[in-house]
C-alpha positions as CSV (number, residue, x, y, z in Angstrom):
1,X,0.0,0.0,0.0
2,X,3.0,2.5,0.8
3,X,4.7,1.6,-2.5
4,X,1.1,2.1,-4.5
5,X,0.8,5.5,-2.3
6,X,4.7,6.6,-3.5
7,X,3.4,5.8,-7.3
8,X,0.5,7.4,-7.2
9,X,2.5,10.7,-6.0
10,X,5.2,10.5,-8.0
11,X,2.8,10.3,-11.2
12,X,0.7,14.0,-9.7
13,X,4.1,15.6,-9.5
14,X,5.1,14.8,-13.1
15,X,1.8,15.6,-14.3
16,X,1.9,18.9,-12.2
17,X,5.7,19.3,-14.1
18,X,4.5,18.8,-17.3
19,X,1.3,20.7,-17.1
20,X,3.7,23.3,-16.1
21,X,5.8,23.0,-18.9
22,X,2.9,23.1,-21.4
23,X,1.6,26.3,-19.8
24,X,5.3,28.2,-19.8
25,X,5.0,31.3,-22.0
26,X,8.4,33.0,-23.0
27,X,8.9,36.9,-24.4
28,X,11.9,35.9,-25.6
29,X,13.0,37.3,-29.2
30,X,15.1,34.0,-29.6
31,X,11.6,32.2,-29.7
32,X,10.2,32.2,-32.7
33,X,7.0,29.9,-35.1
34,X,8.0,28.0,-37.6
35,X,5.5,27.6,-40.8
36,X,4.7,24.8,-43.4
37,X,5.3,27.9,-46.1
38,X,6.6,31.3,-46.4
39,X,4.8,32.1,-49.6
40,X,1.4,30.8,-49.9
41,X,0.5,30.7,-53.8
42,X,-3.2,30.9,-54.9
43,X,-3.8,29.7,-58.3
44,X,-4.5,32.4,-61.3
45,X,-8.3,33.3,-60.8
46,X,-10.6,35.7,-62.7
47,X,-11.3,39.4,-61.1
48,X,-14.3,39.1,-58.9
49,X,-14.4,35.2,-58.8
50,X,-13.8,33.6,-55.3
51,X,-10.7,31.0,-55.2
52,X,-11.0,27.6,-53.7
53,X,-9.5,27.5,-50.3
54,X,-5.9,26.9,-49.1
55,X,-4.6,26.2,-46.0
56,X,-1.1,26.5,-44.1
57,X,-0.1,25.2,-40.8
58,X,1.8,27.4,-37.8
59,X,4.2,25.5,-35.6
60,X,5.7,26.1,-32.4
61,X,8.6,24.0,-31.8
62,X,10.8,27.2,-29.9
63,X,10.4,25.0,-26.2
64,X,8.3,27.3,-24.4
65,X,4.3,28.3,-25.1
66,X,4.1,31.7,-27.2
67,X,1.6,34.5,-27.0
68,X,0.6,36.3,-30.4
69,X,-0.5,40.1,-29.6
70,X,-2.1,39.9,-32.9
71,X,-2.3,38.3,-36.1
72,X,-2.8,40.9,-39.3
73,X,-3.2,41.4,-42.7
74,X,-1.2,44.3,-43.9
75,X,-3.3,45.5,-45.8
76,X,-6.7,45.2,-44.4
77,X,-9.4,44.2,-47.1
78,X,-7.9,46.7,-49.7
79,X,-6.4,43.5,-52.2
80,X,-9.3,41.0,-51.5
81,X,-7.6,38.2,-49.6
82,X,-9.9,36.5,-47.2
83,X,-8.0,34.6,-44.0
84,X,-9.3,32.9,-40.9
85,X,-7.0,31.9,-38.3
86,X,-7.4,29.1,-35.9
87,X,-11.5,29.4,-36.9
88,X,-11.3,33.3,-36.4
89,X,-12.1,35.0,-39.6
90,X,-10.0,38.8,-40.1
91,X,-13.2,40.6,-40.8
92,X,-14.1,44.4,-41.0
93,X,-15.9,43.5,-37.4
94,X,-12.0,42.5,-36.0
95,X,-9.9,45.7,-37.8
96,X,-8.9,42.4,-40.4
97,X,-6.8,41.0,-37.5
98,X,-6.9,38.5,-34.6
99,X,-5.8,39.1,-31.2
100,X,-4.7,37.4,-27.9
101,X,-3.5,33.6,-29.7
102,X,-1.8,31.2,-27.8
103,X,1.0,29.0,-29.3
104,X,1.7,26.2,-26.7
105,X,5.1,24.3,-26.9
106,X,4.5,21.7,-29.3
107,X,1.3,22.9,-31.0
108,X,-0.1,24.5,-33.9
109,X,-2.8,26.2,-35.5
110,X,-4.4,26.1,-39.0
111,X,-4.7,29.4,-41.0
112,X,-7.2,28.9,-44.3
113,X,-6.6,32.0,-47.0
114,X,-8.8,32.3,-49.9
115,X,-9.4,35.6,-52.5
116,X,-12.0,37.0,-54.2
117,X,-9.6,40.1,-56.5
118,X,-11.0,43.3,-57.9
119,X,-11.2,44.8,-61.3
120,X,-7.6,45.7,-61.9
121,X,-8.1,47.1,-65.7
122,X,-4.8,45.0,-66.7
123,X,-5.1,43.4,-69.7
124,X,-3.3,40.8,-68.5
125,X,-2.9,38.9,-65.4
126,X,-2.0,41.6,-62.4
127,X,-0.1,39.8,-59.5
128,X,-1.6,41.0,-56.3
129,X,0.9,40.3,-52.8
130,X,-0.4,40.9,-49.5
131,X,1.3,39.8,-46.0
132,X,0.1,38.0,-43.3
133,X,1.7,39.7,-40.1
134,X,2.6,37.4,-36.9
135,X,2.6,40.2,-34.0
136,X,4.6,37.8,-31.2
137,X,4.6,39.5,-27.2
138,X,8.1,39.7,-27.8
139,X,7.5,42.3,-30.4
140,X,9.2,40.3,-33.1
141,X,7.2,40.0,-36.1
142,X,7.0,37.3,-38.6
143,X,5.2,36.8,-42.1
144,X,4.0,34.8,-44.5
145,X,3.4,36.3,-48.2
146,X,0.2,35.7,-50.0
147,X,0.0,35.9,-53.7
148,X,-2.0,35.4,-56.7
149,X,-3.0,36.8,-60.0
150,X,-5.9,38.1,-60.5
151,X,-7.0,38.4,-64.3
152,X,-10.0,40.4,-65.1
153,X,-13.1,38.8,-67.1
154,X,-16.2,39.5,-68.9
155,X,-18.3,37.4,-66.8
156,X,-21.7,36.4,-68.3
157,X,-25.1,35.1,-67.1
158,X,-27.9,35.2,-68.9
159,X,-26.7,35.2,-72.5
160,X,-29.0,34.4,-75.8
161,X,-27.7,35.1,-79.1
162,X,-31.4,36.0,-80.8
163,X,-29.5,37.5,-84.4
164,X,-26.2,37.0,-85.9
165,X,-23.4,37.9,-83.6
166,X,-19.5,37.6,-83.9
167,X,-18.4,37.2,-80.2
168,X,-15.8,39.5,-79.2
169,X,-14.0,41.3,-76.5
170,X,-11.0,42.8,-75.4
171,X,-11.1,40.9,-72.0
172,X,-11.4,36.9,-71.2
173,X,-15.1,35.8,-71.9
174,X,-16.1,33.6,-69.1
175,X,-20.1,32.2,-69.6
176,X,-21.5,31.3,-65.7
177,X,-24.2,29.7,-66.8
178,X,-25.7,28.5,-70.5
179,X,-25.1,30.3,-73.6
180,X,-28.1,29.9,-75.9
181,X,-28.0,30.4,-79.7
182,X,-31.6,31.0,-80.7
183,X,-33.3,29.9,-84.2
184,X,-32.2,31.9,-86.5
185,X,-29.4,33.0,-85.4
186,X,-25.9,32.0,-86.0
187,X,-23.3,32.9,-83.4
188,X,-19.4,33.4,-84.9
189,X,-16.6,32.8,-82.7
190,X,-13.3,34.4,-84.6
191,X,-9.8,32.8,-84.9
192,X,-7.9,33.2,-81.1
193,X,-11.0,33.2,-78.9
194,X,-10.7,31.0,-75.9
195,X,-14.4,30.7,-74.7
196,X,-14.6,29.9,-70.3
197,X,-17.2,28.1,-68.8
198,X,-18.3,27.5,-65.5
199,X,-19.1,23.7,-64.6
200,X,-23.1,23.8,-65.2
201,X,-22.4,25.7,-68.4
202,X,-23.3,24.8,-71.9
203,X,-23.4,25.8,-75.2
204,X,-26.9,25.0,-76.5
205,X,-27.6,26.3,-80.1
206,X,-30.5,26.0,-81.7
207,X,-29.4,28.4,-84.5
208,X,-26.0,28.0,-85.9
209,X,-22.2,27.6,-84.8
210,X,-19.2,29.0,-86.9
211,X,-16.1,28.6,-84.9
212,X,-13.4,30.1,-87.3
213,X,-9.8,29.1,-85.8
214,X,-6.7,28.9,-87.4
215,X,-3.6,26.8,-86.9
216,X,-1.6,29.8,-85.9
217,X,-5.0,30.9,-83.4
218,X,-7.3,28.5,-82.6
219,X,-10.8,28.4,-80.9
220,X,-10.6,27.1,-77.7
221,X,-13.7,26.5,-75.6
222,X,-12.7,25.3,-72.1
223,X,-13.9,25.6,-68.4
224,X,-13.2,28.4,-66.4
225,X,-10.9,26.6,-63.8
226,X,-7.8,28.3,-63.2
227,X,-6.2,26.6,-60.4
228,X,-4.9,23.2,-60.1
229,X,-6.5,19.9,-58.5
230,X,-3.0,18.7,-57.3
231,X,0.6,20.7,-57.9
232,X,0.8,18.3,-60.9
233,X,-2.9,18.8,-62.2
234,X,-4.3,22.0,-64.1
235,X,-8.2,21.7,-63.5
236,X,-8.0,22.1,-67.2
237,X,-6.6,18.6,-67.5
238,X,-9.4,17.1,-65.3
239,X,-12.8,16.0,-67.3
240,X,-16.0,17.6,-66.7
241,X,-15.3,20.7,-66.1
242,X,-18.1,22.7,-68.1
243,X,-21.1,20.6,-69.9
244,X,-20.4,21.2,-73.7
245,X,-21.3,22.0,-77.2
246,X,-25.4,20.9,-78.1
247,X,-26.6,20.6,-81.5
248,X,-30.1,20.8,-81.2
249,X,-32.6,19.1,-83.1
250,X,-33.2,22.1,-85.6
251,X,-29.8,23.5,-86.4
252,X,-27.9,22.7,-88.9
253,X,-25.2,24.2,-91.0
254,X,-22.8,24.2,-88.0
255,X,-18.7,24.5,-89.2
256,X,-15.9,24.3,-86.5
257,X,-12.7,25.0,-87.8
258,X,-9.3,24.5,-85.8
259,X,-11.3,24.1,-82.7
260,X,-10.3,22.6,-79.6
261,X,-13.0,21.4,-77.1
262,X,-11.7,19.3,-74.1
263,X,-12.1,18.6,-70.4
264,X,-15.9,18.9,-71.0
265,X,-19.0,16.8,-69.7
266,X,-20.2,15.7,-73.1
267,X,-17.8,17.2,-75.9
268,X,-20.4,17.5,-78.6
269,X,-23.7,16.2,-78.8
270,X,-25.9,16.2,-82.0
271,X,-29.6,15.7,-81.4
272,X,-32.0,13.7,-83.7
273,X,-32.0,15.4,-87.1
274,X,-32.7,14.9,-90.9
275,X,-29.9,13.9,-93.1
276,X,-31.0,16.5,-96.2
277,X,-29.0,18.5,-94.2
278,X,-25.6,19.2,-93.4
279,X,-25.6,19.5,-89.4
280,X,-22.0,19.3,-88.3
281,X,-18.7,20.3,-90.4
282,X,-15.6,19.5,-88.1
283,X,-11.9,20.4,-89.5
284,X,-8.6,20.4,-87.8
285,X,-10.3,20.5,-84.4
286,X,-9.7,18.7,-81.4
287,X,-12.6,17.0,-78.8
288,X,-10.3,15.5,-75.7
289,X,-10.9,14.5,-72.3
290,X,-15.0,14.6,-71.9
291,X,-16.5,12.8,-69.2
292,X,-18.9,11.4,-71.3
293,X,-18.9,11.7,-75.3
294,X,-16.8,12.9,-77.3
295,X,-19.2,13.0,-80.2
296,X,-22.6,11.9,-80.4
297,X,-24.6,12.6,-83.3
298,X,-27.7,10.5,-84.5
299,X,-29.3,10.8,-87.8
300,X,-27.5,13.5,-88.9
301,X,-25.3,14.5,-92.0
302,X,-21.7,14.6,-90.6
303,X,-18.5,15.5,-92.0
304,X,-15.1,15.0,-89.7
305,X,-11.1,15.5,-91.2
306,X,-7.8,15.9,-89.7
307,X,-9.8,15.6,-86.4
308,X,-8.8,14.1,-83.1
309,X,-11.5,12.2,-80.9
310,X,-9.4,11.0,-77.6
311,X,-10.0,10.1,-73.9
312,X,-13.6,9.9,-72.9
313,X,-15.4,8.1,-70.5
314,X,-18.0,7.2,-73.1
315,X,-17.4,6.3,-76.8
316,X,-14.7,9.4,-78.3
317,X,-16.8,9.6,-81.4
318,X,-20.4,7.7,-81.7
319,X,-22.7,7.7,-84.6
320,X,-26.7,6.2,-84.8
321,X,-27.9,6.5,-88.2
322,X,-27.3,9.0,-91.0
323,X,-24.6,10.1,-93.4
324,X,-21.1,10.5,-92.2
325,X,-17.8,10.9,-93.6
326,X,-14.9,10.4,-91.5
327,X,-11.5,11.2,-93.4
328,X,-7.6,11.6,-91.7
329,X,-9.3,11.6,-88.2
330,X,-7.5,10.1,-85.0
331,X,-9.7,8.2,-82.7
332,X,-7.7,6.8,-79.3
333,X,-9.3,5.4,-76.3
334,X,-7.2,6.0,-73.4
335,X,-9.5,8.0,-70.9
336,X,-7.7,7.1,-67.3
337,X,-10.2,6.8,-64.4
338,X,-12.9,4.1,-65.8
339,X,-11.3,0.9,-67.2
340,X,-15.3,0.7,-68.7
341,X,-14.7,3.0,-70.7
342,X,-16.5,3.2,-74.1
343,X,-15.4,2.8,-77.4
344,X,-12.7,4.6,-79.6
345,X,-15.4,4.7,-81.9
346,X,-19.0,3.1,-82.7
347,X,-21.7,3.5,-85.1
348,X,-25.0,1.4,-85.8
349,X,-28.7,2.1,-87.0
350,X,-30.8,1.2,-83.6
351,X,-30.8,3.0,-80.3
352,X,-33.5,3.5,-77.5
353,X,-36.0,0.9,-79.3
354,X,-35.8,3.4,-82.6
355,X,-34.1,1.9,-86.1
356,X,-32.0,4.7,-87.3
357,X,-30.9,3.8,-91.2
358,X,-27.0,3.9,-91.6
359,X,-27.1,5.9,-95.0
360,X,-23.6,6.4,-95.3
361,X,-21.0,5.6,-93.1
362,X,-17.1,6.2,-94.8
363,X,-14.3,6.0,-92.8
364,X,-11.1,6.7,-94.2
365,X,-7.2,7.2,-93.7
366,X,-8.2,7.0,-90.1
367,X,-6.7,5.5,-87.2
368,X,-8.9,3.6,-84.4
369,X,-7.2,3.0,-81.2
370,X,-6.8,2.4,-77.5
371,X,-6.1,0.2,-74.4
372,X,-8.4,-2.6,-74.8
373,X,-8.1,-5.3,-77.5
374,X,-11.6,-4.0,-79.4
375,X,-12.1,-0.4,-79.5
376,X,-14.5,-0.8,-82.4
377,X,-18.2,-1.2,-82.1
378,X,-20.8,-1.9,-84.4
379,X,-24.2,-2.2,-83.6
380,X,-26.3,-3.0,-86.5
381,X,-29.8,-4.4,-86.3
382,X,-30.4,-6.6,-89.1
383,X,-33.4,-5.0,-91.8
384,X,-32.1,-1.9,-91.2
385,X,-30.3,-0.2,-93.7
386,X,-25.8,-0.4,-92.2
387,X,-23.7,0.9,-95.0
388,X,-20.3,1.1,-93.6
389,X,-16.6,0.8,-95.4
390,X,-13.5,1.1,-94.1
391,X,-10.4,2.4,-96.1
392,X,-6.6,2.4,-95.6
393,X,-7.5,2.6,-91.6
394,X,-5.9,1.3,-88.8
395,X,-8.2,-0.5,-86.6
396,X,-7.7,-1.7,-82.9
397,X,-10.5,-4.7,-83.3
398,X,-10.5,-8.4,-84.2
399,X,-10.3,-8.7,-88.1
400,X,-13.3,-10.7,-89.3
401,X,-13.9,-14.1,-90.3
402,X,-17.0,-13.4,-92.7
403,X,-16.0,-12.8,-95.8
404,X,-19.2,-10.6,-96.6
405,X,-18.2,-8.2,-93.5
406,X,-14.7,-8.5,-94.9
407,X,-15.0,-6.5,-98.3
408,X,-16.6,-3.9,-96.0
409,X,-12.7,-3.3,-95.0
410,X,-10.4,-2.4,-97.9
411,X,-6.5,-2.1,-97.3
412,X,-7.4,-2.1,-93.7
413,X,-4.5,-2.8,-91.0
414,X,-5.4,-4.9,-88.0
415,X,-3.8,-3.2,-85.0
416,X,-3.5,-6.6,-83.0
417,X,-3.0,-6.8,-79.2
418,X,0.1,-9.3,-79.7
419,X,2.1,-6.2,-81.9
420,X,0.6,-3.8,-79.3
421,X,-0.1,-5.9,-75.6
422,X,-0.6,-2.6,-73.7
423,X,-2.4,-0.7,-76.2
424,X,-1.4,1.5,-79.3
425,X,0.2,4.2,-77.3
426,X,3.6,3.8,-78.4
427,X,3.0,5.0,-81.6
428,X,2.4,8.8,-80.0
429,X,4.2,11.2,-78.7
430,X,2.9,11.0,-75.0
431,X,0.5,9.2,-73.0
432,X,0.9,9.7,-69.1
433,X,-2.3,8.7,-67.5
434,X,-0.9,9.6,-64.3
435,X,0.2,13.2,-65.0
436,X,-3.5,13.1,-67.9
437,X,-0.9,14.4,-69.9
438,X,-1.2,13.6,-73.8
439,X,0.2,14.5,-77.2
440,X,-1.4,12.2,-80.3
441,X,1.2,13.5,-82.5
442,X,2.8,10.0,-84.0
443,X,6.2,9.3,-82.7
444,X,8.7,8.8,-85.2
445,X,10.1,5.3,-84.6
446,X,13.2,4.0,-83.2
447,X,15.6,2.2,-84.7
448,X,14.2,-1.6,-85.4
449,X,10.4,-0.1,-84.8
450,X,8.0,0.4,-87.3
451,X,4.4,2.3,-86.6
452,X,1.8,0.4,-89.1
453,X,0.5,4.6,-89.6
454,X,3.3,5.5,-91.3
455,X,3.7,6.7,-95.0
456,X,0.1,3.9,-95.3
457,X,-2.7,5.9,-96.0
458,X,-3.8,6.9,-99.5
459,X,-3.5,9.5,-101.6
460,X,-6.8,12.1,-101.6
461,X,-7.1,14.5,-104.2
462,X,-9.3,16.4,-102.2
463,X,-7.4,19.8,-100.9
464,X,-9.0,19.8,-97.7
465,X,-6.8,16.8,-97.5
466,X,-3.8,18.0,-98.4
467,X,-2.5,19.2,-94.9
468,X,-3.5,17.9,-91.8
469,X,-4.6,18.8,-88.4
470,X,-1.9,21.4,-87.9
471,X,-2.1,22.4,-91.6
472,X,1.0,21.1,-92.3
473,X,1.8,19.5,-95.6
474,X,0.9,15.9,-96.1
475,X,3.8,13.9,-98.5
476,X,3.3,11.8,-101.2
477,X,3.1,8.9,-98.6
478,X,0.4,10.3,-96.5
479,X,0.4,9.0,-92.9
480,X,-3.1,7.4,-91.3
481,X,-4.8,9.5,-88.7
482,X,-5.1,13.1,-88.1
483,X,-1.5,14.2,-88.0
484,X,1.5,13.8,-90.5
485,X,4.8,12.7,-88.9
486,X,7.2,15.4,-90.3
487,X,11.0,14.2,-91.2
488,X,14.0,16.3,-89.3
């Protein structure tokens, strides 16, 4: 009992001792916090748009418990940064400043900085700094700088295009909600225009679409994200990030030259139309990264060259019916967060219980690729009209054994999974799943390698043919797919 009694003591005094070392507070100027960062960067955001949130840590690791007299921003609200220290936000109520924080040996607190930036009438991104000022009782002061760049927009809500219209501004266009194109009325987006949209954003046209890029300056229509998911990651890089381009059921006449649509929810979708129409005209444009499809058009009259259909979560390109002609265009499967994901490309004459007749269907000097063994799909009812043929293509998908389906296939190569075991990437520049970073250029080939696209294709007499996606001069051997590999 004496021996438990002597315990029991000796544990109150070093629970007294360390209490007591826990609550020692020190003015020294030696003393000092340590932080995770002594720059916190927010991302590029546009003027009057609130940042996402990021946070930093403050440390005490000096031995002894420190008293803040106050914790500031320099210079109040005047640049638009927004902070809240250990769950106290530096509002106009506080003077923009915290006061009376304890810093116990050994502990820390959490400081969460976000910005919403004013006009600044730059025409281009404006950096805006502001310091975060740690007042200790010692009266030695420490900071940590905040920064961003601020870029100011023409932000839109609200917008219908009711009689032709050529966008255009002097200032980033960013659309916060759904841009409408009326009947009627045909909206023209000129060479160089990058087009932002928030994530519940659209383009829905009823009327008609020019998008008039150039090599040199293309269209761009993108989301509106800034920032970056991870260091690594551009939210531009990162599917679903606006909704996409809609074709309604009505318009037609549509042309989108050197455009580049990516990191959408559906890239393009064509709705049920009438093929004595053309609907859709795509040239030298680009539809990457969707979250769903890349195309979808059924029953309509489209036209695709030197066109690039990659990485969706759904089929890149997929057809239901109608006339379509499909000539130097690269379609390659290797959307990274679903391994069910859809085809490279499909086509067929039946969807949602409804026959839709396969007019025309002529695919040629394209290549079909991706990560699984068959990233072709066909889905033909039988008594519905299915006219398909393939032409000097590459095509990731079993050859076949009938011999009727077989003349459907002229000087076809059978991309094969023993030649390519982990998919058809090799034969492009870059695939990096991990990094979603991608450049379907074709690779010129290593010694002992040969790429089946290569100097295969035929030669079109057609000048629309006779560069390719970057409008750069196709040979005499044109390569299959969208882009020519161009010798040293």
């Amino acid at each position: 009992m004496k021996k438990l009694s002597i315990l029991v003591f000796l544990s109150a005094v070093m629970l007294m001792a360390a209490c007591s070392d826990d609550d020692t507070f020190t003015t020294s100027r030696s003393n000092l916090l340590s932080f995770s960062t002594d720059t916190l960067r927010l991302d590029t955001t546009f003027s009057n748009v609130p940042t996402p949130t990021k946070t930093f840590w403050v440390y005490n690791h000096s031995g002894d418990g420190l008293r803040l007299t106050n914790v500031r921003l320099s210079q109040g609200n005047q640049t638009g940064f927004r902070v809240n220290v250990d769950g106290v936000e530096l509002s106009a109520a506080n003077g923009y400043q915290v006061n009376e924080l304890e810093v116990r040996n050994r502990d820390s607190i959490q400081v969460f900085v976000e910005m919403t930036s004013p006009l600044n009438n730059a025409a281009t991104p404006l950096e805006l700094t502001d310091n975060l000022v740690f007042t200790l009782e010692s009266g030695v002061q420490q900071k940590v700088n905040l920064r961003v760049y601020s870029w100011d927009a023409e932000l839109i809500k609200g917008r219908k295009i009711t009689t032709n219209t050529t966008l255009t501004s002097t200032k980033p266009i960013v659309f916060q909600d759904t841009l409408k194109v009326e009947a009627g009325a045909t909206l023209t987006i000129p060479a160089g225009t990058t087009v932002y949209f928030s994530q519940k954003a659209a383009l829905d046209v009823h009327g008609t679409l020019r998008c008039e890029g150039t090599a040199a300056n293309p269209v761009i229509l993108r989301g509106d994200r800034l920032d970056k998911m991870f260091k690594y990651l551009p939210y531009d890089r990162v599917s679903g990030q606006w909704q996409g381009v809609r074709f309604r059921k009505d318009s037609y006449g549509n042309v989108l030259t050197h455009t580049d649509i990516h990191s959408a929810y559906n890239g393009i979708l064509c709705d049920t139309a009438t093929t004595t129409q053309t609907k859709l005209t795509l040239a030298n444009s680009t539809v990457h990264n969707c979250q769903g499809y890349g195309l979808q058009a059924i029953n309509s009259k489209v036209e695709a060259y030197n066109t690039q259909f990659t990485n969706t979560l759904k089929d890149c390109a997929s057809f239901v019916g109608g006339e379509v002609m499909l000539t130097h265009c690269t379609f390659a499967q290797f959307y990274p967060f679903d391994s069910n994901r859809g085809a490279s490309l499909s086509f067929g004459n039946h969807i949602d219980g409804k026959d839709y007749p396969l007019l025309t269907f002529n695919v040629v000097n394209s290549l079909v690729t991706g990560y699984a063994d068959d990233v072709l799909m066909g889905g033909n009812k039988e008594g519905v009209t299915a006219n398909y043929l393939f032409d000097h293509c590459i095509l990731r998908t079993p050859k076949p054994d009938d011999a009727t389906l077989l003349a459907r296939f002229t000087d076809v190569i059978w991309e094969n999974s023993k030649d390519y075991p982990d998919g058809g990437y090799k034969q492009f520049m870059l695939v990096d799943g991990d990094k979603q970073k991608y450049d379907f250029h074709l690779k010129k080939p290593e010694k002992g390698e040969k790429f089946p696209s290569i100097d295969t294709g035929a030669v079109l007499t057609d000048s629309r043919f006779a560069n390719d996606h970057d409008s750069r001069q196709r040979d005499g051997k044109p390569d299959i797919g969208c882009y020519e590999l161009i010798a040293d």
